[in-house]
N, C-alpha and C positions, 0 to 999 in steps of 0.2 A: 416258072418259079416266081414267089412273088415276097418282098419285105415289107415291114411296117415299121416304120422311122417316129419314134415319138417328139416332141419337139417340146420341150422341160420351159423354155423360155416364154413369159409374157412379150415379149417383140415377137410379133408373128412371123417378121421376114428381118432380124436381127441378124448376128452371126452365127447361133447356134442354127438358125438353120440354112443359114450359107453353108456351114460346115455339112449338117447332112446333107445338103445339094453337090456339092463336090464330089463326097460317096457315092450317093444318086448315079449321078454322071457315069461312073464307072461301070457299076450295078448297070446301068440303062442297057448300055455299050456292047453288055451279053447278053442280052436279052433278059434281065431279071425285071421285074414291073415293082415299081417302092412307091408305097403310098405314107403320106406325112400327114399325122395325127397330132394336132394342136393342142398340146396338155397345159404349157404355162394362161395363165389368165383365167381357169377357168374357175369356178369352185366348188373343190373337190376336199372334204375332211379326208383327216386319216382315220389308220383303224382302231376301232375299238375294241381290240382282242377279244370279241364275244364267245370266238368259237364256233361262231354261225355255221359258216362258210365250209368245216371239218365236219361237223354235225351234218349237214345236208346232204354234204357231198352233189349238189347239183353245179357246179363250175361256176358258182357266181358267188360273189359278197353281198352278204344282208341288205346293204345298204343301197338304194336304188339311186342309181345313176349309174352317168358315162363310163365308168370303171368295167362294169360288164360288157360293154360291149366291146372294150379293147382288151379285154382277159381274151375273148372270142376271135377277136382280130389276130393276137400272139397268136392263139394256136392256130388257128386256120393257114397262119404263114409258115414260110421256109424261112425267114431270119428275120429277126427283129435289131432293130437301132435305138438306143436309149443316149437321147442327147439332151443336156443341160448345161445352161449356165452357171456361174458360180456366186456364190451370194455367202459370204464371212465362211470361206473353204469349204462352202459344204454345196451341196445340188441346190437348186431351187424349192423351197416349201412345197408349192402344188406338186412340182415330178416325185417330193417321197411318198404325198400322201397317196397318189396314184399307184406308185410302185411297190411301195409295203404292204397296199389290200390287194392291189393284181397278184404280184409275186410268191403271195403268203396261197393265195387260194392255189395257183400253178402247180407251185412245188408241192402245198400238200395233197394234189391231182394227179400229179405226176403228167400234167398239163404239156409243157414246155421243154421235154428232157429230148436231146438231140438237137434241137435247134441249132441256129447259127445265131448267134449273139454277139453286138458290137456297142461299145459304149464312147461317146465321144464331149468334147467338154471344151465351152468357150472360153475366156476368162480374160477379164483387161488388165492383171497384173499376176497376184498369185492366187494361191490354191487350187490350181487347176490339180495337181496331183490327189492330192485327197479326194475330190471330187470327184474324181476317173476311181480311183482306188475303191469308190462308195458305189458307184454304178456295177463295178466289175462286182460286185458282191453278191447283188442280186442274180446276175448270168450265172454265176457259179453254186448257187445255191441251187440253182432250176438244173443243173447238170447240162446245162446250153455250151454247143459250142465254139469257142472264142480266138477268131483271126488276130494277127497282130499286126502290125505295121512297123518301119523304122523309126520310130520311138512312138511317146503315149500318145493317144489321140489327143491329143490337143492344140485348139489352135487360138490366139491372142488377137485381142480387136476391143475397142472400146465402145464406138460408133459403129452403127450399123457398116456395111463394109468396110470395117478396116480390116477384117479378120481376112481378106481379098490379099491383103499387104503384106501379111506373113507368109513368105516362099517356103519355109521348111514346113508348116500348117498347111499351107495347100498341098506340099506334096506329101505331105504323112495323112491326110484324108485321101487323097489319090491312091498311094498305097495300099490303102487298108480297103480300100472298094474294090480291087483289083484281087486283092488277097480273098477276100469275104466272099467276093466271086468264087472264085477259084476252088472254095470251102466247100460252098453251096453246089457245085456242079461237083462233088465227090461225092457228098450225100446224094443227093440224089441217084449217080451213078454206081452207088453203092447197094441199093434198092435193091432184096430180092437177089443180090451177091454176099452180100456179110451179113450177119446177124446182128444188130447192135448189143448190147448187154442189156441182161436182164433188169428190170428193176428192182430195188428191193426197199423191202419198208426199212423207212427211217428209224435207227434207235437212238433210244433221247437216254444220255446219263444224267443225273444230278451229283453232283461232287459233293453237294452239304448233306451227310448223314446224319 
């Protein structure tokens, strides 16, 4: 089995991805293989609602670059990690523009449904909650499925390892690697035993008549 860990932070080896290595660790432990995809620093626009991406129906966005190939990367895994720093309570700019054209293409693919989805979030003072709250939105819109931990994944650092110095952050990344584990070896052993549920197309209300 194998995950793909996004990394939302321009510090390449900051704490956001201390934090996914912590998971990592766990994940490793049972044998799951997690590869880490560098999204902050890079430059990636967001979407331009074109429609492309629906119109096509080929599992990619209009727009050529790296985003395609980690649409590809989601699906070809058994669970993905969406980790980000926090930047004025909200995710990091490059991980939305990333996640809003991945996500948007996914779900209307029906790309991503069953997965194992984890969101995880650094932060040196506040907003980590919102910023966890905004990740988890994306999971859930893809019908991905989502381990918890004893409490939100977040974990507090300013300077690169200090996020090492938060005991209850390391062990609620511990946790939730252990758990996510745990998830992923049900799916999988579910395979071919349970049927998942069916898909079903999206219905869109508009409330303004």
């Amino acid at each position: 089995m194998k995950v793909v860990a996004f990394n939302g932070s321009p510090r390449k080896e900051g704490n956001t991805f201390q934090a996914i290595q912590l998971v990592a660790k766990e994940l490793n432990g049972q044998g799951i293989e997690v590869e880490i995809v560098q999204v902050g620093g890079k430059d990636i626009v967001g979407c331009r609602h074109c429609g492309g991406c629906i119109r096509n129906r080929d599992e990619r966005c209009v727009i050529q670059d790296e985003v395609n190939e980690w649409i590809q990367k989601i699906k070809q895994a058994d669970g993905v990690i969406l980790a980000s720093p926090v930047h004025y309570a909200d995710i990091g700019a490059t991980m939305k523009s990333f996640l809003d054209r991945a996500f948007y293409v996914g779900a209307n693919q029906a790309l991503f449904r069953q997965k194992v989805g984890s969101a995880i979030v650094a932060v040196r003072r506040a907003g980590g909650v919102p910023a966890f709250d905004q990740l988890n939105h994306y999971l859930q819109y893809s019908e991905m499925l989502i381990p918890g931990s004893n409490y939100w994944n977040i974990i507090f650092g300013r300077l690169p390892g200090e996020a090492q110095q938060d005991e209850e952050g390391v062990q609620i990344m511990r946790v939730l690697g252990r758990n996510m584990a745990y998830l992923l070896r049900l799916v999988e052993h579910g395979k071919g035993h349970i049927d998942a549920p069916a898909h079903e197309t999206k219905t869109l209300m508009n409330f303004i008549r």
